[in-house]
C-alpha positions as CSV (number, residue, x, y, z in Angstrom):
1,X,0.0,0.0,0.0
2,X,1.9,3.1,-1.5
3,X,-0.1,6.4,0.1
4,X,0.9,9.2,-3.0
5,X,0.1,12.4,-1.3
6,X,-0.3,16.0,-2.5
7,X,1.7,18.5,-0.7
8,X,3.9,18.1,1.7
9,X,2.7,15.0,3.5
10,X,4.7,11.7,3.2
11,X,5.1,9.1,0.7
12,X,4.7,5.5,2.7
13,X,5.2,2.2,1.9
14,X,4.7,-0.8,3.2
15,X,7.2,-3.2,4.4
16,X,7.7,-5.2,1.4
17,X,8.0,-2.0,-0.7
18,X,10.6,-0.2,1.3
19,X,12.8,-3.6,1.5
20,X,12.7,-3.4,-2.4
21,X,13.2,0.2,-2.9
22,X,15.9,-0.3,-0.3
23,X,17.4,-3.4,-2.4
24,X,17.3,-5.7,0.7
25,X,15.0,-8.8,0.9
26,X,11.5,-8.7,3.3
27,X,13.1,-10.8,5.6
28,X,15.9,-8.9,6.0
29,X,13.9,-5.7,6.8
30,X,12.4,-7.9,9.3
31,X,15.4,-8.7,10.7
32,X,16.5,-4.8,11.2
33,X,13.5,-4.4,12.9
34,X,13.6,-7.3,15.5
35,X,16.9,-5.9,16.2
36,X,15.8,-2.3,16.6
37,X,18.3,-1.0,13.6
38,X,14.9,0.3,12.1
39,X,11.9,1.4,13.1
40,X,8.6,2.0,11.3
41,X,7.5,5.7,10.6
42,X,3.6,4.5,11.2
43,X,1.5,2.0,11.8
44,X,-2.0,1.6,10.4
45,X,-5.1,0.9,12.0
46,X,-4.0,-2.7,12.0
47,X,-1.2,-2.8,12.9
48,X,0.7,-2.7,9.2
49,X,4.3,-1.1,9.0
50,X,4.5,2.3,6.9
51,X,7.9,3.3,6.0
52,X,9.1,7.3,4.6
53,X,11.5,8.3,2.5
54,X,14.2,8.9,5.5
55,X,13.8,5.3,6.8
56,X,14.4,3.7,3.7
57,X,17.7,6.0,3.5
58,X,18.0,4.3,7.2
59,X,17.6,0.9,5.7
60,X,19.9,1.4,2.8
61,X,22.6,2.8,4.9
62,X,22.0,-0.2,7.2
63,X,22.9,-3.0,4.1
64,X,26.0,-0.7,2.8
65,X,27.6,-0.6,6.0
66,X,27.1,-4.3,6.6
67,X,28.2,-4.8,3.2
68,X,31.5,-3.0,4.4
69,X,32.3,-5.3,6.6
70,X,30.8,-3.8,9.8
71,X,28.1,-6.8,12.4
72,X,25.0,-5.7,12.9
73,X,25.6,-5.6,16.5
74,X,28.0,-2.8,15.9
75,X,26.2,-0.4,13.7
76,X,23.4,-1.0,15.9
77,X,25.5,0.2,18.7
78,X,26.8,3.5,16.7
79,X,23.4,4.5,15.8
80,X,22.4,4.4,19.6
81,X,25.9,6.1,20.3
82,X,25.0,8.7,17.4
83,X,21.2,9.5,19.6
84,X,22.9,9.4,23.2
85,X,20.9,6.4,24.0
86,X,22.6,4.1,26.4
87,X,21.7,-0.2,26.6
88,X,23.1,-1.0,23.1
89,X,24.8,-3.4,24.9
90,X,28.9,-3.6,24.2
91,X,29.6,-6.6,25.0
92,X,30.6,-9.2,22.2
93,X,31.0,-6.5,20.2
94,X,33.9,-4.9,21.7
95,X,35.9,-8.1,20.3
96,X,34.5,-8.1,17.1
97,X,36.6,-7.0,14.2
98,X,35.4,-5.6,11.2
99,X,35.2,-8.0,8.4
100,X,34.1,-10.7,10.9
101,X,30.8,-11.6,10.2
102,X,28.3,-11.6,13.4
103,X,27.6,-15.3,13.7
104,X,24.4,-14.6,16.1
105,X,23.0,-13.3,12.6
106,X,21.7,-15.7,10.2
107,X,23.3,-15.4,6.9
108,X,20.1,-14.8,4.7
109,X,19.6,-11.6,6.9
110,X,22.8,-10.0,6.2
């Protein structure tokens, strides 16, 4: 469910559509999520996941840095580093080096 809207209201799109326009697969946009990498920009009535423009940047920026050699764990701990949020939890992380891949992550999700 693409919303099109005049003005200057959002373009959203449903989970399926922002892993595609993103150039990852469903499963791994579902994956982001669980992990708390992403987060929706709405929610319908029941309960559907909308995604904007800026959270598909988000998603995108997600795979490339992956892609670069950087776990999930890690970039998940930056972005929380980044907002001043503490309880990304360091741990295994700290001993992870880039170009390791985060075994805790299935493959098909990376």
């Amino acid at each position: 469910m693409v919303k099109e809207t005049q003005g200057n209201e959002k373009r959203l799109l449903r989970t399926s559509e922002a892993a595609e326009a993103a150039g990852v697969s469903k499963q791994t946009l579902q994956y982001y999520l669980l992990v708390g990498l992403i987060s929706p920009t709405e929610r319908t009535g029941g309960g559907q996941q909308l995604f904007d423009d800026a959270a598909v940047h988000r998603i995108r920026l997600v795979k490339e840095i992956n892609e670069s050699g950087y776990p999930l764990r890690e970039i998940r701990e930056i972005f929380f580093r980044g907002r001043g949020e503490k309880g990304a939890g360091r741990g295994a992380s700290e001993h992870e080096g880039r170009g390791e891949r985060d075994q805790s992550i299935p493959p098909e999700a990376e």
